[in-house]
VEXDREN-2710 file (C-alpha; in Angstrom, 1 decimal):
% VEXDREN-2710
k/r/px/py/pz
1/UNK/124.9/-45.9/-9.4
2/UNK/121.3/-47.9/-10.4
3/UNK/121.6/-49.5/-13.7
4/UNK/119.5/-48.4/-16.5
5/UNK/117.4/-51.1/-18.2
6/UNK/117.5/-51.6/-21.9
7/UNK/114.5/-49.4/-23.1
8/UNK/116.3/-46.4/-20.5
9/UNK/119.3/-46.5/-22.2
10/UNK/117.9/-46.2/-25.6
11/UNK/115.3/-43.2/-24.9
12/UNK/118.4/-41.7/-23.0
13/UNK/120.6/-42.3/-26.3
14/UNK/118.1/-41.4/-28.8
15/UNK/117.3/-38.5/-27.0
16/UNK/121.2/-37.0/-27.2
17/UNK/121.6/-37.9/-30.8
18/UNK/118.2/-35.9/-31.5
19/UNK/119.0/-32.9/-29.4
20/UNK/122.8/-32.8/-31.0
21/UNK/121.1/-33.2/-34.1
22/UNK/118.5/-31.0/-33.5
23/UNK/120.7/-28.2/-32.3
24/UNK/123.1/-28.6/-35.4
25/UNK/119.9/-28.7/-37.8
26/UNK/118.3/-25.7/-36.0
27/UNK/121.9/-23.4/-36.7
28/UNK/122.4/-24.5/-40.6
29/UNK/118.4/-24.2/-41.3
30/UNK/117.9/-20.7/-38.9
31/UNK/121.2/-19.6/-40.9
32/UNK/119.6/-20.2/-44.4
33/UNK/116.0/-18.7/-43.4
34/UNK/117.9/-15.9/-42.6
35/UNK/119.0/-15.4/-46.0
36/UNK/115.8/-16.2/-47.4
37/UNK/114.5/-14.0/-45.8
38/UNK/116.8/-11.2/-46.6
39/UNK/116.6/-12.0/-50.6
40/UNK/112.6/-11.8/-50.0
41/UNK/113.2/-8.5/-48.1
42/UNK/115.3/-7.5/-51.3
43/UNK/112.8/-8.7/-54.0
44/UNK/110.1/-6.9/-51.9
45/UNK/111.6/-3.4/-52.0
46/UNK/112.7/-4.0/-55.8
47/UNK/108.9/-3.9/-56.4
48/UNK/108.2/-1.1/-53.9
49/UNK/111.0/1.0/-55.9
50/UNK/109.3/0.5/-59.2
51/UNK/105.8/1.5/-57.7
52/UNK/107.6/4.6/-56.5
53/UNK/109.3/5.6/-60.0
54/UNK/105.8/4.7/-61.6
55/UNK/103.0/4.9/-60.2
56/UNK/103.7/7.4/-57.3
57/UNK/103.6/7.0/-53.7
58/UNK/100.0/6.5/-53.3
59/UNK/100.2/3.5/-55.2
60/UNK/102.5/1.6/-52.3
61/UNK/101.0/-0.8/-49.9
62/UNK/100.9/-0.4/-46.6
63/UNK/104.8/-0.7/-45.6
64/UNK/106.6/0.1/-43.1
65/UNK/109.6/1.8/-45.7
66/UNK/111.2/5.3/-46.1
67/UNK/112.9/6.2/-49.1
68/UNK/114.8/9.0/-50.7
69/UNK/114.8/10.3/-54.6
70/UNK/117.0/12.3/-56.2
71/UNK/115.3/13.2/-60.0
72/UNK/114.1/16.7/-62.0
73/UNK/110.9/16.2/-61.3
74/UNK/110.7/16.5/-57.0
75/UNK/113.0/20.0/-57.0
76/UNK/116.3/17.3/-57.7
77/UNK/115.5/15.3/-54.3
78/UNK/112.6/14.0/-52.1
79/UNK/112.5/12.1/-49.1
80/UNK/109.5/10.3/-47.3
81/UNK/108.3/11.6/-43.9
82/UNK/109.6/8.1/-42.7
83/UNK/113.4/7.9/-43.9
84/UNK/114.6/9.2/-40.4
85/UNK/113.5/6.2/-39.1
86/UNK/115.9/4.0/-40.8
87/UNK/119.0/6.6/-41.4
88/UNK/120.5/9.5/-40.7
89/UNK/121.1/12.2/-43.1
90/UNK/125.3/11.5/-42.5
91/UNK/124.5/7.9/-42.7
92/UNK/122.8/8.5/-46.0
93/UNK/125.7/10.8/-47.6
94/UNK/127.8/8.2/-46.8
95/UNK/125.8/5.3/-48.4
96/UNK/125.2/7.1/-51.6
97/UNK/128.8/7.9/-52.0
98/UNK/129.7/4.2/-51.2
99/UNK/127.2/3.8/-53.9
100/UNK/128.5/6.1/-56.4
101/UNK/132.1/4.9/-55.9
102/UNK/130.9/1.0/-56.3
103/UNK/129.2/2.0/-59.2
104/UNK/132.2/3.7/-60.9
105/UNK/134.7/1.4/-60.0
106/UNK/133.2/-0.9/-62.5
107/UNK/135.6/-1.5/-65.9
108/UNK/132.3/-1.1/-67.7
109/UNK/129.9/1.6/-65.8
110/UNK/126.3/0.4/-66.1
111/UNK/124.0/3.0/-67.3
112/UNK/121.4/1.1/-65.4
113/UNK/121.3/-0.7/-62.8
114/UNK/119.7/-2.1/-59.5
115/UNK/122.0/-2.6/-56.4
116/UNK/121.1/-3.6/-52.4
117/UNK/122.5/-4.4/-49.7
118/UNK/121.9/-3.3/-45.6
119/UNK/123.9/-1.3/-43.0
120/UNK/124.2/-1.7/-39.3
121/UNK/121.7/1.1/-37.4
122/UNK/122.0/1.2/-33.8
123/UNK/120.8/-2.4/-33.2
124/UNK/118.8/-3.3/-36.3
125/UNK/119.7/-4.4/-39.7
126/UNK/118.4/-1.7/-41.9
127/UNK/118.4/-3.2/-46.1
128/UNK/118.0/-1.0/-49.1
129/UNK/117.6/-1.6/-52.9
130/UNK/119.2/1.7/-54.9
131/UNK/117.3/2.1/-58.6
132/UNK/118.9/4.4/-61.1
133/UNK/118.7/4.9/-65.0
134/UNK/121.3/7.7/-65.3
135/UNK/124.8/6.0/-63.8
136/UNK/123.9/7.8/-60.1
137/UNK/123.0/11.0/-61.2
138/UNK/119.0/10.7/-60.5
139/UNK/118.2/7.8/-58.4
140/UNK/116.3/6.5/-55.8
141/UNK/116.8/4.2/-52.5
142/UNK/114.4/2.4/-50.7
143/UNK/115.2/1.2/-46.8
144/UNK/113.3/-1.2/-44.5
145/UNK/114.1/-2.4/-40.9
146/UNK/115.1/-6.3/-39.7
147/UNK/111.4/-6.5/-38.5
148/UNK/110.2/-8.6/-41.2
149/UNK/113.1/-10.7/-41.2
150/UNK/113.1/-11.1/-37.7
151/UNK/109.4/-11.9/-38.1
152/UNK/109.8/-14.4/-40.8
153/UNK/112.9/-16.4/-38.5
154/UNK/111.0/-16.4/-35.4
155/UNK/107.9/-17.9/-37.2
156/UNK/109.7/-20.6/-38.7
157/UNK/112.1/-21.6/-36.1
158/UNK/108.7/-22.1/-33.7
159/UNK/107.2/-24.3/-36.7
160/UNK/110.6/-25.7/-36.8
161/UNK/110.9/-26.4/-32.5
162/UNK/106.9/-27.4/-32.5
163/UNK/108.0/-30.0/-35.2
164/UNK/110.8/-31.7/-33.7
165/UNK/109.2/-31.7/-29.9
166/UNK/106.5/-33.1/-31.7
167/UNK/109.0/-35.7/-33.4
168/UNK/110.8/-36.6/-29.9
169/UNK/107.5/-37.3/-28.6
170/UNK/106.5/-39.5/-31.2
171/UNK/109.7/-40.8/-31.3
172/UNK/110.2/-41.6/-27.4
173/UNK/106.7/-43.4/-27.9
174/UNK/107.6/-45.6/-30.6
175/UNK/111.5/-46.7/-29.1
176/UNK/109.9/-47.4/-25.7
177/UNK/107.2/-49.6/-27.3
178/UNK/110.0/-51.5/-29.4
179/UNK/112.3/-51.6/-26.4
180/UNK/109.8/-52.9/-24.1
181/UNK/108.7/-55.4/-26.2
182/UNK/112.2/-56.2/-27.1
183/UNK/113.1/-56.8/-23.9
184/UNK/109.9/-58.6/-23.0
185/UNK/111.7/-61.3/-25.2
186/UNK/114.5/-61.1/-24.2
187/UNK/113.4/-61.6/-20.6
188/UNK/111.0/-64.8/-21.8
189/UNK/114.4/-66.3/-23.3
190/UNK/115.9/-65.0/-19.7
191/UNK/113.3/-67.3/-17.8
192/UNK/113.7/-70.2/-20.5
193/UNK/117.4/-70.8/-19.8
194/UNK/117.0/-70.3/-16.2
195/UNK/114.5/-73.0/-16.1
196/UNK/116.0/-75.0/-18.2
197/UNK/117.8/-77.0/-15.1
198/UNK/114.9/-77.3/-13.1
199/UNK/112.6/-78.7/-16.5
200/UNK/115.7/-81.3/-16.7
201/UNK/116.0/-79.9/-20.4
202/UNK/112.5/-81.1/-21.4
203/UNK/110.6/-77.9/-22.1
204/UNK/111.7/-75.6/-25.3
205/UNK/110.8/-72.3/-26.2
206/UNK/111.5/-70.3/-29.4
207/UNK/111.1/-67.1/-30.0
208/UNK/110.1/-66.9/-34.4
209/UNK/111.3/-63.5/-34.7
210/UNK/113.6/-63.3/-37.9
211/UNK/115.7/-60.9/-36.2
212/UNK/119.3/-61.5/-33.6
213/UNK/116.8/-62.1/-30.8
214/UNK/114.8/-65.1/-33.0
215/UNK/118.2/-66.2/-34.2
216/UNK/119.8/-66.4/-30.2
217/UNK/116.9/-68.3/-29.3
218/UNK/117.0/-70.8/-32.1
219/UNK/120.7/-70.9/-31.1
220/UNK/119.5/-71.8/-27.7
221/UNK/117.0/-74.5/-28.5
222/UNK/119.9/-76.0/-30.6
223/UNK/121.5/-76.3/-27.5
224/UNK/118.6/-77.1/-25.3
225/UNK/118.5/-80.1/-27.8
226/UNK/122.3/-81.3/-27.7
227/UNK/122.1/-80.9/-24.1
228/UNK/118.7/-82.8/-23.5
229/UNK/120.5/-85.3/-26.0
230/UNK/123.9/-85.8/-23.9
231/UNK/121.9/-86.0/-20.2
232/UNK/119.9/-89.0/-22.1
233/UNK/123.3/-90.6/-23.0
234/UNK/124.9/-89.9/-20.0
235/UNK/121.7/-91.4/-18.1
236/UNK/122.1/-94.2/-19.9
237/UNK/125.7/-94.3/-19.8
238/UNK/125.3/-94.4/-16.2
239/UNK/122.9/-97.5/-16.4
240/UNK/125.0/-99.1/-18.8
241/UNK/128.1/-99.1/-16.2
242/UNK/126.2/-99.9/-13.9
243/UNK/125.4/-103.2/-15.3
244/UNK/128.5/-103.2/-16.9
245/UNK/130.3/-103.3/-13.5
246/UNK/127.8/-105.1/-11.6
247/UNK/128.4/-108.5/-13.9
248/UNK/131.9/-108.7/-12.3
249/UNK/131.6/-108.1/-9.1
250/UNK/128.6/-110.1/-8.5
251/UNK/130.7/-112.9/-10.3
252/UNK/133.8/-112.1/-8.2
253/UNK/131.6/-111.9/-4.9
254/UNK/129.7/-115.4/-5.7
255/UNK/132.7/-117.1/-6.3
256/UNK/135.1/-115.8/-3.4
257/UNK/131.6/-117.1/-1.0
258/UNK/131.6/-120.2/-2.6
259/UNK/135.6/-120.7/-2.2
260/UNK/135.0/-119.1/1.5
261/UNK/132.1/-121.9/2.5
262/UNK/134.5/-124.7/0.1
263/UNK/131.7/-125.1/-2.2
264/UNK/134.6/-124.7/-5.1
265/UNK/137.8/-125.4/-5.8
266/UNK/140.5/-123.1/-4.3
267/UNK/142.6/-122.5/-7.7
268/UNK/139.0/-122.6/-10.1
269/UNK/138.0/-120.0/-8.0
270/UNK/140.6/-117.8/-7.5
271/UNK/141.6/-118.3/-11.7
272/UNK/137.7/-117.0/-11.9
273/UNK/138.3/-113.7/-9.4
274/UNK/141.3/-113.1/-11.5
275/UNK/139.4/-113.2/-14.9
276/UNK/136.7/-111.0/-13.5
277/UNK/139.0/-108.5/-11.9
278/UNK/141.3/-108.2/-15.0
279/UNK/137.9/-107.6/-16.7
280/UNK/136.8/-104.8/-14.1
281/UNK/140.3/-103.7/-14.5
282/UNK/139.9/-102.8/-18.1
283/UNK/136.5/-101.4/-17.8
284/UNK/137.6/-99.0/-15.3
285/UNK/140.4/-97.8/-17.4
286/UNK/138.4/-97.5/-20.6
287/UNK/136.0/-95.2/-18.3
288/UNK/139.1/-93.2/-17.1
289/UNK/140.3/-93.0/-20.4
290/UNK/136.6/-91.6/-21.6
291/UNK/136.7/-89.3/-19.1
292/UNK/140.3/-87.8/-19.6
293/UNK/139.2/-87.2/-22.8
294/UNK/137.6/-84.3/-21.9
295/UNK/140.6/-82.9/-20.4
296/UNK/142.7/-82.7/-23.4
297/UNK/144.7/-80.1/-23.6
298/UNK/144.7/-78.0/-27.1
299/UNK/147.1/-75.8/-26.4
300/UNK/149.7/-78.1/-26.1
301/UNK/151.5/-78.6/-29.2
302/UNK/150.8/-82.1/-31.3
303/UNK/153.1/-84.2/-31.4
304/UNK/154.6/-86.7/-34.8
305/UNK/153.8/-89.4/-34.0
306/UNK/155.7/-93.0/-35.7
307/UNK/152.5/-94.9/-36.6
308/UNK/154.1/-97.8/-37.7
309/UNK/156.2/-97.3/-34.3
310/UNK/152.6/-97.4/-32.6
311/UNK/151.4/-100.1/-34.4
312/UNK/153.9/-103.0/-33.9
313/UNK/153.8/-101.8/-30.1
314/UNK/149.9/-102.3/-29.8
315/UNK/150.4/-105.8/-32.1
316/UNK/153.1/-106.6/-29.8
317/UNK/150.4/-107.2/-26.9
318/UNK/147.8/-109.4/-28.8
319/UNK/150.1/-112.0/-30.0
320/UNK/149.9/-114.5/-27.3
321/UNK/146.2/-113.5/-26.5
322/UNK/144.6/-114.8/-29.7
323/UNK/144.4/-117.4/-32.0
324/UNK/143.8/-114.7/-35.1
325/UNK/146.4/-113.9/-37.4
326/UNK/147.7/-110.4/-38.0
327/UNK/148.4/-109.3/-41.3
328/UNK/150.3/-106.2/-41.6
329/UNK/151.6/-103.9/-44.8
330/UNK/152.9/-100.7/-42.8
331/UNK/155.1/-98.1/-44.8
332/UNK/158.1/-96.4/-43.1
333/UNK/158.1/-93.1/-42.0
334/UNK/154.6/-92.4/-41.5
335/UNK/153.5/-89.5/-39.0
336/UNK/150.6/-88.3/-37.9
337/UNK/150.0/-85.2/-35.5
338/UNK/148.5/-86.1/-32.2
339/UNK/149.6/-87.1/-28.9
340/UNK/151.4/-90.7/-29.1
341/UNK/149.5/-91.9/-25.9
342/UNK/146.3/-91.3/-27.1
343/UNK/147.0/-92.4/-30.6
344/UNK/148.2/-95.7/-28.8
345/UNK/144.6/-95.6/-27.2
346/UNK/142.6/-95.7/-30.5
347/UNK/144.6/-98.1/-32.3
348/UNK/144.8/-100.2/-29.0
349/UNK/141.2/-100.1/-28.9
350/UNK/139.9/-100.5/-32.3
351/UNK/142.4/-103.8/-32.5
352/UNK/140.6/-105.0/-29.3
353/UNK/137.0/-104.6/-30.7
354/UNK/138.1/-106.1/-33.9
355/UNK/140.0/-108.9/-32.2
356/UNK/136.5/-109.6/-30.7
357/UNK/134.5/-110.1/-34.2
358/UNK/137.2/-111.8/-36.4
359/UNK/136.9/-115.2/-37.7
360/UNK/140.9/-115.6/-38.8
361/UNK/142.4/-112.1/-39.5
362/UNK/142.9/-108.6/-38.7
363/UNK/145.0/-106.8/-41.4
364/UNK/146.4/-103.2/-40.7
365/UNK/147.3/-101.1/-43.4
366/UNK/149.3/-97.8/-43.3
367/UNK/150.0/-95.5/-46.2
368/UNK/151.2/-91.8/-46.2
369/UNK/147.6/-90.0/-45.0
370/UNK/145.7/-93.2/-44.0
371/UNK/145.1/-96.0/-41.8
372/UNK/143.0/-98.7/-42.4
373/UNK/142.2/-101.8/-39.7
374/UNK/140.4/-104.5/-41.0
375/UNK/138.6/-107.7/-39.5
376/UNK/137.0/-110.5/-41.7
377/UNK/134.1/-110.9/-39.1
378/UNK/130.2/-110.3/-39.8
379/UNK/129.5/-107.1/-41.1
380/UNK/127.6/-104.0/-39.1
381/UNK/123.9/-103.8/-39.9
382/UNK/123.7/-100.5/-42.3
383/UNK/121.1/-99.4/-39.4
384/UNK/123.7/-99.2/-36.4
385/UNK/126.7/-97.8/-38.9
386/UNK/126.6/-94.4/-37.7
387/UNK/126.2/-95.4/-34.2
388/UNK/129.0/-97.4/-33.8
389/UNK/130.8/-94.5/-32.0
390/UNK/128.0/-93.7/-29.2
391/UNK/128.7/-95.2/-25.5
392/UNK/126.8/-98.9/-25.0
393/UNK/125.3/-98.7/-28.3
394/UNK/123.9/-102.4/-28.7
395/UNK/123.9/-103.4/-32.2
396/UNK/122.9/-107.0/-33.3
397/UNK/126.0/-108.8/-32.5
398/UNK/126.6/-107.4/-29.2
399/UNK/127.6/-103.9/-27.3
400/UNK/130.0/-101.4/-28.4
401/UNK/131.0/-100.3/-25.1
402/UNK/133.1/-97.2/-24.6
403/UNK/136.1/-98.1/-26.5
404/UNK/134.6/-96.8/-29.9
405/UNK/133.6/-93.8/-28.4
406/UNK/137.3/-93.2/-27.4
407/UNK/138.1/-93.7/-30.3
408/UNK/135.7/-90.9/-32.0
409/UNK/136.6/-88.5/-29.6
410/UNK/140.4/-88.5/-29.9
411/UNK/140.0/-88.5/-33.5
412/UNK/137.7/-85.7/-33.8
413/UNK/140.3/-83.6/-31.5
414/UNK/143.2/-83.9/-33.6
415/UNK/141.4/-82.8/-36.4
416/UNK/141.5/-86.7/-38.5
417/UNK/138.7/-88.4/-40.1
418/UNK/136.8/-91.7/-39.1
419/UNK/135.0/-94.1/-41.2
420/UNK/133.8/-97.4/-40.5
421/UNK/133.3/-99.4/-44.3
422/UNK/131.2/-102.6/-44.7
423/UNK/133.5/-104.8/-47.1
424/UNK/132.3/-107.6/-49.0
425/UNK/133.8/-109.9/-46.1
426/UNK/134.8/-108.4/-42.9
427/UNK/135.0/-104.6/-41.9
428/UNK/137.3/-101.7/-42.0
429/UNK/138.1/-99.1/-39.4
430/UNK/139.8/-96.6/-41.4
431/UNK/141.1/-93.5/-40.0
432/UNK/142.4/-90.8/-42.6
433/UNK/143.5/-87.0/-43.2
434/UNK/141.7/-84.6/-44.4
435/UNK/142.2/-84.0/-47.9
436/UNK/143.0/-80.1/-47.7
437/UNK/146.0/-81.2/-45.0
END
């Protein structure tokens, strides 16, 4: 089956709801002309009556009526030459002893009084009005056919059909203008995303429209943007490896020629290969540790983790690596929810960066919903304090590298906070809950 565009589907859909509507509107407002039509029919022979009783036949206008009087003054009854038309003279018995017994079944018989109402003839609706002054004992009855009626319907239901086809074709006009352009738009935005790959993010479009169109492609420029951003940090992640690695290995390669053509000592230059391959070492797992990152899993449950547990273990590693004292006040029984390895991670790796920048200390402080590492080395210029966290951001005392990043990452995922706090000497890493856990 073809697939109907946009602006098909809606004619199609408008165009049910208006014939469903139109059919429902066309039965209540044909139903009720009806019985307009009838009481107009009824007030219409009222008036024909009281010409008759009044002013005599010759008086009535040209309508198509008979009528029938029973009174003193035409030998006790009269009938027009045009009753037959509308009843027979057993029909008419009937009728005006119908009338009579109506009339007398009241609790309080009206001396007066003006009564209609219509009877089936054949296949026509014939109405009457009945007029007496003497409780039924001289009256007179009036009688019409359905033509009028029938007139009055079949004029207004063709205003009525002429109006709503005029309506739908208005209608279909306007929704396939509005659709078309709608999906015009929609189509431009289409051709923008698909492009998007090919333009390498660089080219934005926007559509101003302050309706769910406008707003989805302000949603997509948002995140043309955060993508154009993260292929710029990933290029220059990728350049920043590159030289990150490169420093090693050319090191490690210069030095095992040298040892292979005896330029150097054997054991300098095999102490030097070891350096630089424990250094590649660590740079490699701080990439594969960036990159698992984004393989976390967060439907596995979190874990409580023993942070001062964590802690010591990390400390544990440093002590024979440094010359800087570690000062620690940890509280017992401290948990926070995470995975341990990766908790192990970003305390591993904020220790190392600050291990890099102390003069003397590193003190590490852990209360019930906070954890604070701090190093008494130069402070962060204010300028690079909210980029401490990007890959290779170079502030003025050196690189960043990916460990801070890590550490961002794994801290946004389980849902913590993390701060980094100028102090009067030194700086604090200080990783926290959220107040409303």
């Amino acid at each position: 089956m073809k697939k109907l565009n946009i602006p098909s589907q809606l004619l199609l859909l408008f165009f049910t709801i208006i014939l469903v509507a139109s059919c429902a509107f066309s039965v209540i407002a044909l139903t009720r002309i009806q019985v307009i039509a009838e009481d107009e029919v009824y007030s219409r022979l009222s008036t024909y009556v009281y010409l008759i009783n009044n002013k005599g036949e010759e008086k009535l206008p040209d309508m198509n009526i008979g009528y029938y009087i029973k009174e003193p003054n035409y030998s006790e009854t009269y009938k027009s030459p045009t009753l037959s038309n509308y009843i027979t003279e057993d029909d008419l018995v009937e009728l005006i002893q119908r009338i009579k017994k109506d009339n007398l079944s009241q609790e309080f018989p009206r001396k007066s009084f003006l009564a209609n109402g219509y009877i089936k003839n054949a296949q026509k609706k014939i109405y009457y009005v009945v007029s007496t002054e003497d409780n039924l004992e001289n009256y007179t009855i009036i009688f019409t056919d359905n033509k009028y009626t029938d007139s009055m319907v079949k004029n207004v239901a063709l205003q009525v059909i002429l109006l709503f086809f005029l309506l739908i074709l208005v209608s279909i006009y306007v929704i396939y203008l509005w659709s078309s352009k709608l999906v015009k738009r929609i189509k431009m935005i289409q051709n923008h995303i698909l492009n998007l790959p090919r333009d390498k993010y660089a080219i934005s479009y926007v559509d101003d429209s302050l309706d769910e169109v406008g707003d989805l492609s302000k949603s997509i420029e948002k995140m043309r943007q955060e993508i154009e951003k993260n292929e710029d940090t990933k290029q220059e992640m990728l350049q920043n490896l590159s030289h990150d690695f490169k420093t090693p290995i050319a090191v490690i390669k210069s030095y095992a020629e040298a040892f292979q053509d005896k330029v150097v000592d054997e054991n300098e230059a095999s102490k030097i290969i070891i350096s630089q391959a424990e250094i590649l070492k660590k740079k490699v797992n701080r990439l594969l540790q960036y990159n698992s990152l984004e393989y976390l899993d967060k439907n596995r449950e979190f874990e409580d983790v023993d942070m001062k547990e964590l802690v010591l273990e990390v400390i544990q590693n440093y002590r024979f690596q440094t010359n800087i004292v570690f000062e620690l006040d940890l509280s017992d029984n401290i948990f926070f929810k995470g995975y341990r390895e990766n908790f192990y991670t970003v305390v591993d790796n904020i220790v190392d960066n600050a291990k890099r920048y102390a003069k003397t200390k590193i003190k590490i402080v852990l209360r019930k919903d906070r954890l604070r590492i701090y190093n008494d080395g130069d402070p962060i210029d204010e300028q690079f304090l909210n980029s401490v966290f990007k890959p290779y951001e170079k502030g003025s005392k050196g690189e960043f590298g990916l460990g801070m990043s890590i550490v961002k990452k794994t801290i946004d995922f389980f849902g913590l906070e993390l701060k980094v706090v100028n102090e009067v000497v030194g700086v604090s890493f200080i990783i926290s809950k959220p107040k409303n856990n």
